[in-house]
C-alpha positions in Angstrom: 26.9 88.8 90.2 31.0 90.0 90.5 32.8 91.0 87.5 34.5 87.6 87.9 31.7 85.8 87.5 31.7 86.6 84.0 34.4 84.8 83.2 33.6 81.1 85.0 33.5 78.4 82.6 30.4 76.6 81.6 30.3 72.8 82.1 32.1 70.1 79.7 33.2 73.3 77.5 37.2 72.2 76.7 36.0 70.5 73.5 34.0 73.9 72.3 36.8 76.0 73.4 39.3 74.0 71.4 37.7 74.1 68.6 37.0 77.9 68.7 41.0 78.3 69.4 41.5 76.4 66.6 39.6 77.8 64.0 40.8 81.4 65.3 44.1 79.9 64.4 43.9 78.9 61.6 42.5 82.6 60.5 45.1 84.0 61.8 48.1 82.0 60.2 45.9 82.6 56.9 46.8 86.5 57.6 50.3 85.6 58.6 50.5 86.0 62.4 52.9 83.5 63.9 50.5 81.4 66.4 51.2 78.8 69.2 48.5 77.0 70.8 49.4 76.5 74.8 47.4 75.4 77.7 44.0 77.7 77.5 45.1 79.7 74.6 46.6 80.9 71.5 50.0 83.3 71.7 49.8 85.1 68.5 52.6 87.3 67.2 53.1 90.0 64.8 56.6 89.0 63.5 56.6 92.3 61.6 56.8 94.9 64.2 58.6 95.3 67.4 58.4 94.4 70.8 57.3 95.7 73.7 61.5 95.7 75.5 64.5 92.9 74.7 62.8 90.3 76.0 59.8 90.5 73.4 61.6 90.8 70.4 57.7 91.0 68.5 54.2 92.1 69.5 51.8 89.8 70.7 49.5 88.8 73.1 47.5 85.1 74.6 44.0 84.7 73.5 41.9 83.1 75.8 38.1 81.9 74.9 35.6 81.4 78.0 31.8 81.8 78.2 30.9 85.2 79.1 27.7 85.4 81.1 26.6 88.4 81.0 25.9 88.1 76.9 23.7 84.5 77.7 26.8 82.6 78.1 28.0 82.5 74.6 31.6 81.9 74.0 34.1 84.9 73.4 37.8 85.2 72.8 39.6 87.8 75.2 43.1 89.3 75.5 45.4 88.4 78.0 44.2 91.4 79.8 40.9 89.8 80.1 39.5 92.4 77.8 36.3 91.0 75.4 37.7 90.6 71.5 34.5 89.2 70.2 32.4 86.6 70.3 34.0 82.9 69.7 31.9 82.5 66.3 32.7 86.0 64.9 36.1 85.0 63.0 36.5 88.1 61.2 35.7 90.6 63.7 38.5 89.1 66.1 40.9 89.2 63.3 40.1 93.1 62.7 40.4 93.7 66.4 43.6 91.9 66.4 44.7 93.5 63.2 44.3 96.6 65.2 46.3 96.2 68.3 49.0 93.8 67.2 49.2 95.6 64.0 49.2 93.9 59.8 51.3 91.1 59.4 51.4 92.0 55.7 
């Protein structure tokens, strides 16, 4: 199995990954990260700290959630950079991970 394999969706998931996003959103606007849901995703923003250049006045970053197989298939959220937050049902730890590279809102 290829790396990429890891990251093919299951099978009638887009009603499971919505809600995942969802909740995850919700979290995060709780903790005062600016989110926007798009096609596949959440772009979340720390409206507190800088940018990356002038075109990104504020940190952020896309969460995507997919199944990863090589943990059984369960559902995980990732970064843009396809790297693994957390699994989809572990609100908390992908709010501390994301507290951690996008920085405290608060």
């Amino acid at each position: 199995m290829s790396a990429a394999d890891d990251f093919r969706p299951r099978p009638d998931s887009s009603i499971e990954i919505h809600t995942h996003l969802t909740a995850l959103g919700l979290v995060l606007r709780a903790y005062g990260y600016a989110v926007q849901a798009v096609a596949g995703g959440l772009i979340v923003r720390n409206t507190n700290t800088g940018g990356c250049c002038p075109g990104q006045p504020y940190t952020g970053d896309t969460i995507t959630c997919r199944a990863r197989l090589d943990d059984g298939g369960r559902y995980w959220f990732f970064t843009s950079w396809r790297q693994p937050i957390a699994p989809a049902d572990r609100y908390a730890e992908t709010l501390a991970f994301i507290e951690r590279y996008l920085g405290t809102p608060r």
